[in-house]
MARLORO-285010 format. One record per residue (C-alpha): residue number from 0; residue in three letters; x, y, z. Coordinates in Angstrom, 2 decimals, padded with zeros to 5 digits. Layout:
% residues N
   n res      c1      c2      c3
 NUM ALA       X       Y       Z
...
END
This chain:
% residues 301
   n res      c1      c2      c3
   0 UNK -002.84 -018.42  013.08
   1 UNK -000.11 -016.24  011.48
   2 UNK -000.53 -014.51  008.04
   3 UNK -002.31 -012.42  005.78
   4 UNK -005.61 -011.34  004.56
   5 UNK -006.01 -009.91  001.20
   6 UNK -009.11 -007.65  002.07
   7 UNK -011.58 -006.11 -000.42
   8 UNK -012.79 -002.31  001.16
   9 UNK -016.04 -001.06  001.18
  10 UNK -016.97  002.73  001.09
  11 UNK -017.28  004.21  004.09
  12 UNK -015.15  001.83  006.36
  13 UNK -011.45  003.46  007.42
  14 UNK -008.65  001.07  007.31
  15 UNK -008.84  001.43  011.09
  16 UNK -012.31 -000.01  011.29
  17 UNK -010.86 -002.66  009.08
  18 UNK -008.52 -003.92  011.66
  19 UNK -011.27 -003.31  014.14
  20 UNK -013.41 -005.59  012.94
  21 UNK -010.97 -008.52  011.57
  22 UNK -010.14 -008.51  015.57
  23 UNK -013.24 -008.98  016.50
  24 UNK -014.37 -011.67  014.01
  25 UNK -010.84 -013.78  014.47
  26 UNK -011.22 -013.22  017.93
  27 UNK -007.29 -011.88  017.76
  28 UNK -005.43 -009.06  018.85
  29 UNK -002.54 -008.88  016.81
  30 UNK -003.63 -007.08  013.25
  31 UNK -002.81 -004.94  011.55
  32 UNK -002.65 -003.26  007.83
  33 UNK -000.09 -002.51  005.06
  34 UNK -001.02  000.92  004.02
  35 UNK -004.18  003.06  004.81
  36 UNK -006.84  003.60  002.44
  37 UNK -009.39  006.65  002.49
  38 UNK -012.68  006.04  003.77
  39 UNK -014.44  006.27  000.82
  40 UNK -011.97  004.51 -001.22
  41 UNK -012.61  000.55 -001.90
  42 UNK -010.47 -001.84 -003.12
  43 UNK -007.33 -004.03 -001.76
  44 UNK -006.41 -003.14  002.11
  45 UNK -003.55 -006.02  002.74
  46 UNK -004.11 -007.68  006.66
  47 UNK -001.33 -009.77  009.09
  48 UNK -002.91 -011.30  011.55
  49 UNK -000.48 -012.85  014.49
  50 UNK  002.88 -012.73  013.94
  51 UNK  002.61 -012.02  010.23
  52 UNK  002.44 -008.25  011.69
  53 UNK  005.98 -008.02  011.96
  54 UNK  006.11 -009.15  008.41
  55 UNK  003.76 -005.67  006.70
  56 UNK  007.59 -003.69  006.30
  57 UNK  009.26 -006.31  004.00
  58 UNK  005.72 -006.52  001.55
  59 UNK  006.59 -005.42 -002.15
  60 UNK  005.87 -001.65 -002.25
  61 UNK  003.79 -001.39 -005.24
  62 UNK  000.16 -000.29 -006.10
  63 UNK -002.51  000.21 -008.34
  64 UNK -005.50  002.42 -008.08
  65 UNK -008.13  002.88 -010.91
  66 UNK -009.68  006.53 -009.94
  67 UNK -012.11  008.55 -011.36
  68 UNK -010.84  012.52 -011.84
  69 UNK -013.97  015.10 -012.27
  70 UNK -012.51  019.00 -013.28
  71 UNK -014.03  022.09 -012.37
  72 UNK -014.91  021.09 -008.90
  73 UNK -012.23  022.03 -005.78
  74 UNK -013.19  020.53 -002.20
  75 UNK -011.32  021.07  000.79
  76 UNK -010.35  017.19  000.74
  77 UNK -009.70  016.79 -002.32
  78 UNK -012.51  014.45 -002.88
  79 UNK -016.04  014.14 -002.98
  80 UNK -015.55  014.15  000.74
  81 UNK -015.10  017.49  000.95
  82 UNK -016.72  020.91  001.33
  83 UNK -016.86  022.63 -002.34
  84 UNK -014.75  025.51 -002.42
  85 UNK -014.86  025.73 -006.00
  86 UNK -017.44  025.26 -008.82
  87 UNK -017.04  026.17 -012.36
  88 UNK -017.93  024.54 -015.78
  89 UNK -015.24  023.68 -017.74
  90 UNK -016.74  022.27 -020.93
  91 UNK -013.57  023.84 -022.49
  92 UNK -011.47  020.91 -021.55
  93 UNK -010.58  018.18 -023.98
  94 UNK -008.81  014.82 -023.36
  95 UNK -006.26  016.02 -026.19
  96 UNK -004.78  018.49 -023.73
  97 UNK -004.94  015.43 -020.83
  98 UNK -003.04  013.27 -022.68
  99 UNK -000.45  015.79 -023.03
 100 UNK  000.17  016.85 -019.48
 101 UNK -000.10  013.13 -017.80
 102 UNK  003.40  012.37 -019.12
 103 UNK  004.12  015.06 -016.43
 104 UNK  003.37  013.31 -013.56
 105 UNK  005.13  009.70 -014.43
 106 UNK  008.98  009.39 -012.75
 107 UNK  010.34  009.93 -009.39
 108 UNK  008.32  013.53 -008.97
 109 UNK  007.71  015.91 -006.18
 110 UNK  004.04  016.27 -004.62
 111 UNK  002.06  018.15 -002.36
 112 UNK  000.18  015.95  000.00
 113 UNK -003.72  016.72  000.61
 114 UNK -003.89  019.05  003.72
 115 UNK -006.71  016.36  004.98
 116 UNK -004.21  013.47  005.22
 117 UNK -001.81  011.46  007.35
 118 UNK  001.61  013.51  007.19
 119 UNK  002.95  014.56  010.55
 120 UNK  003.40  018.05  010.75
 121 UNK  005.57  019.32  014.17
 122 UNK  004.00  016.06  015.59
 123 UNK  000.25  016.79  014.90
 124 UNK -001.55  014.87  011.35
 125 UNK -002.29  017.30  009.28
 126 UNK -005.76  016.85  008.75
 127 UNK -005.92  017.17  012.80
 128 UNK -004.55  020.80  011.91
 129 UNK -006.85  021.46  009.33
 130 UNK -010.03  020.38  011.53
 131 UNK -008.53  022.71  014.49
 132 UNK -008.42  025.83  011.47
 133 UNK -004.37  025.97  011.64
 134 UNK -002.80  027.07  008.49
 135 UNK  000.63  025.19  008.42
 136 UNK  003.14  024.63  005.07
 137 UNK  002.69  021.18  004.08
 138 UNK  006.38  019.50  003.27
 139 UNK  006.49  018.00 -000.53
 140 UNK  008.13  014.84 -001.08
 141 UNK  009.21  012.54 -003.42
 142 UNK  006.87  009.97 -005.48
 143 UNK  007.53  007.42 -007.73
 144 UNK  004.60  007.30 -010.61
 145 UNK  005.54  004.32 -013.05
 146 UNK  002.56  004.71 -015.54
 147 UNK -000.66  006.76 -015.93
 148 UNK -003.11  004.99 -018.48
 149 UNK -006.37  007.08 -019.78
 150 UNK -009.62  004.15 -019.29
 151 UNK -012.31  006.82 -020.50
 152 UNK -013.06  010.22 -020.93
 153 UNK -016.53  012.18 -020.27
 154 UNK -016.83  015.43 -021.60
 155 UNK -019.33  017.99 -020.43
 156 UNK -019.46  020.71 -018.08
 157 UNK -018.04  018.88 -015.40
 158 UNK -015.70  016.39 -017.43
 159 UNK -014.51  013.09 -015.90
 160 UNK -011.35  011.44 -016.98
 161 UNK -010.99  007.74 -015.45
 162 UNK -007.35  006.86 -014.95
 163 UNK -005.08  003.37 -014.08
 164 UNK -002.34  004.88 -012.18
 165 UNK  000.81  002.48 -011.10
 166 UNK  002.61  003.86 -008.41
 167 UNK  004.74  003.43 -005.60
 168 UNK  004.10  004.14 -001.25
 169 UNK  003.44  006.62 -000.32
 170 UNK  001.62  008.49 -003.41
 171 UNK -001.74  010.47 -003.53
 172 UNK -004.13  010.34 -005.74
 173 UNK -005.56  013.26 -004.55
 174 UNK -003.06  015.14 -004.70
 175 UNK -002.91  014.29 -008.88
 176 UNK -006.74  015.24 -009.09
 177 UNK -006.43  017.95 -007.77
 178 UNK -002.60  018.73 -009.61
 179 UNK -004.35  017.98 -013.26
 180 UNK -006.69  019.92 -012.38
 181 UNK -004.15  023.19 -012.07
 182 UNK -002.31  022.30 -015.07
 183 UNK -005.39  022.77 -017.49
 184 UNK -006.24  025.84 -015.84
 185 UNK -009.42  025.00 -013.75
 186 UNK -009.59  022.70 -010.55
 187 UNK -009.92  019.27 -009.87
 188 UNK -011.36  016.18 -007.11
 189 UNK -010.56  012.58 -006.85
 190 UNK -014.70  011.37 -007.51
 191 UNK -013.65  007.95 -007.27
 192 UNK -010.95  005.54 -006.44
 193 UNK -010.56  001.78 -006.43
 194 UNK -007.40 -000.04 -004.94
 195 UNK -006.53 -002.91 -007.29
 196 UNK -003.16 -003.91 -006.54
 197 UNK -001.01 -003.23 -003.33
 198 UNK  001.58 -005.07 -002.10
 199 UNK  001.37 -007.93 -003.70
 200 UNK -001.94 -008.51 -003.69
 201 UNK -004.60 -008.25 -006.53
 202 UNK -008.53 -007.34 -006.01
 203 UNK -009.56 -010.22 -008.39
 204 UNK -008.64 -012.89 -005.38
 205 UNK -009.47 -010.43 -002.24
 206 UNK -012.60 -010.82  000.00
 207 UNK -015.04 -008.89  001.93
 208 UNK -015.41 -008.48  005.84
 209 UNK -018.45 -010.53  005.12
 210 UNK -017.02 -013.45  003.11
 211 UNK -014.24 -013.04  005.76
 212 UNK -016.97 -013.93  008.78
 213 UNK -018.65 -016.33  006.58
 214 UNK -015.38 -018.62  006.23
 215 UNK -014.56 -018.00  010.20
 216 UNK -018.17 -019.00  011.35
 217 UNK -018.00 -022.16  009.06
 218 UNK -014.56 -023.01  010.45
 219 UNK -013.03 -023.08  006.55
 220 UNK -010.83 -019.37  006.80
 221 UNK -007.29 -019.92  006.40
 222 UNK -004.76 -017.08  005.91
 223 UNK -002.28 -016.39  003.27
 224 UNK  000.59 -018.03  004.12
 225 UNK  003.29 -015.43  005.21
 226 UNK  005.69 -017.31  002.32
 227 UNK  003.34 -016.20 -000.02
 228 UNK  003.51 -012.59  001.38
 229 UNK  006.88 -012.42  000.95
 230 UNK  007.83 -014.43 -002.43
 231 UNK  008.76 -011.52 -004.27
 232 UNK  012.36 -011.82 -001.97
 233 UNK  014.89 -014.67 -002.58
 234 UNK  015.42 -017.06 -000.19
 235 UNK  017.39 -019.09  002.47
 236 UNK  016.41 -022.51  003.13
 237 UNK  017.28 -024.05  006.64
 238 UNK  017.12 -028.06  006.72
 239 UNK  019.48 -028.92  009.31
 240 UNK  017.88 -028.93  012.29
 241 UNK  020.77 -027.49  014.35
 242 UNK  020.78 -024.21  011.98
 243 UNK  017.01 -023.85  012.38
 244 UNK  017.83 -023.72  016.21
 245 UNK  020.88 -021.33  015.58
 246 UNK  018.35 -019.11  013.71
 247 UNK  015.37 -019.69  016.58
 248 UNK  017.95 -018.16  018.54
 249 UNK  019.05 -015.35  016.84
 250 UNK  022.54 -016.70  015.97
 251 UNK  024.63 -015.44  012.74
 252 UNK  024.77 -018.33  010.17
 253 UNK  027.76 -018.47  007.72
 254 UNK  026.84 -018.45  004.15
 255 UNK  028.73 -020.99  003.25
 256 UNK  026.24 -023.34  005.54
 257 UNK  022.92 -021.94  003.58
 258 UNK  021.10 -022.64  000.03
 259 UNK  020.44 -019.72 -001.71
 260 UNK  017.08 -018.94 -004.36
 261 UNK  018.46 -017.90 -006.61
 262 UNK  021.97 -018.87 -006.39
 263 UNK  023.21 -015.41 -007.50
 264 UNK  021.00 -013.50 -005.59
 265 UNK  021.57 -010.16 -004.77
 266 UNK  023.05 -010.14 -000.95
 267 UNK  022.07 -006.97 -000.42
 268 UNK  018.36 -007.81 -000.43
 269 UNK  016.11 -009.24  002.16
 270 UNK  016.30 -012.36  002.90
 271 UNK  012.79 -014.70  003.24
 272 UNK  014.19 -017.61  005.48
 273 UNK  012.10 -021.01  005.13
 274 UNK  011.81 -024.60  006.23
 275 UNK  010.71 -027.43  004.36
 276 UNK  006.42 -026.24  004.99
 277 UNK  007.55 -023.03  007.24
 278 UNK  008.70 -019.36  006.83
 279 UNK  010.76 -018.71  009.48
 280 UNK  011.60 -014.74  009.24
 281 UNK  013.41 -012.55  007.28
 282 UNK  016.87 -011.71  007.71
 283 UNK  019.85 -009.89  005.32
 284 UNK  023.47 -010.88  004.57
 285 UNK  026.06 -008.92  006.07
 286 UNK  029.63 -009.16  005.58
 287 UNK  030.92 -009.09  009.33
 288 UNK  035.48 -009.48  010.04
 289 UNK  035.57 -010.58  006.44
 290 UNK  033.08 -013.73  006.49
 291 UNK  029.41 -013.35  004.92
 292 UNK  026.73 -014.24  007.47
 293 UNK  022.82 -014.28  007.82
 294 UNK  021.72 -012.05  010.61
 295 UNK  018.25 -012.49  011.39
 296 UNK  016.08 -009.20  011.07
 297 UNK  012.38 -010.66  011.88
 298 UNK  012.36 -014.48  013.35
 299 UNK  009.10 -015.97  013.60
 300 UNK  010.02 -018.98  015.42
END
């Protein structure tokens, strides 16, 4: 049983215990996630199960998170996690003065990760530093942020402005709370965030651990099939039963012996390689002594 599960998040469960427990109710050990959400975070948490784990690095980078940004509030997280460090009305604020500084954080920009997050630091996570006390520099790094869109504003002492925020890997929504927050001259904490697109995947068509057990204990759960995964890359279509074997075995294929889809397809790009009913990897086109060949990258055969 090789694939994926487009999972839907509850509070309170980390990605980890995601995995966990899709192990447990598939009875499998190979599982594993394409890109961790926070604890208290819900929304899409994209699965491979079996050999559809090799497949998580070639899944479309891009996500969606609806989140919820409350100002005048500063927690040692970032979120509503936290301990408050900082408490102060801000009535002040108005969503005039938001609307002009979001257009600051759209582009390729530089950001601060949380210091309660996943970034290695001298080979320690950085929230494992900040738990121990240690005070370390935490690196910035590059972000790609293709549109913020304003969903409602709540004014008041505390004011909450609820944001759709498409972005690529890697990005922190967090770290943008608690950014606006600076930029109007107060603080700011992530009070809630929803996952609704990542890698492919939408939360309109994902389901629970629950639903999840539900289809495995009435023998009806099938995965997503790892073609489906991967259909934002063109492909290579093997008929011939000796290429299939050639590619089974690792073998470089000429191009001239493969049907491309699209025709004009970039050769630079990943390759998805499929059968008639079957994806059988992904590999890339390299130009090797002047001929054009597939090389197989991930073979699933």
């Amino acid at each position: 049983m090789d694939g994926f599960i487009n999972l839907k998040k509850l509070p309170d469960w980390t990605s980890h215990d995601c995995v966990a427990k899709v192990r447990r109710i598939l009875n499998m050990k190979k599982v594993g996630h394409g890109g961790t959400l926070d604890p208290a975070a819900v929304g899409v948490l994209p699965i491979a199960i079996g050999k559809a784990t090799r497949l998580l690095q070639y899944l479309p980078e891009g996500k969606a998170y609806r989140a919820v940004i409350r100002l005048g509030v500063q927690t040692t997280t970032d979120d509503l996690e936290g301990e408050i460090v900082y408490s102060e009305p801000a009535p002040n604020i108005t969503i005039e003065q938001i609307q002009t500084i979001i257009p600051e954080f759209i582009g390729e920009i530089l950001q601060t990760p949380p210091m309660y997050s996943a970034i290695q630091v001298n080979g320690k996570r950085l929230y494992q530093l900040a738990r121990a006390g240690e005070i370390v520099e935490v690196p910035t790094r590059k972000v790609n942020i293709a549109s913020i869109e304003i969903l409602n504003w709540t004014p008041g002492d505390f004011p909450e402005v609820e944001v759709q925020i498409a972005c690529g890997g890697g990005t922190y929504i967090r770290s943008i709370a608690h950014e606006l927050g600076v930029k109007l001259g107060t603080k700011g904490v992530l009070a809630f965030l929803e996952r609704n697109a990542s890698c492919g995947f939408q939360l309109a068509d994902s389901i629970t651990l629950e639903e999840l057990a539900a289809q495995q204990a009435a023998g009806n759960f099938e995965p997503i099939s790892p073609d489906r995964g991967l259909s934002h890359l063109p492909t290579v279509t093997l008929m011939d039963g000796e290429l299939i074997k050639f590619w089974g075995q690792g073998k470089r294929i000429p191009l001239a012996q493969l049907t491309l889809t699209p025709i004009d397809a970039d050769l630079s790009s990943y390759f998805q390689v499929i059968g008639e009913e079957q994806c059988f990897g992904v590999g890339e086109i390299r130009q090797i002594e002047g001929e054009h060949l597939l090389v197989a990258q991930t073979v699933l055969l």
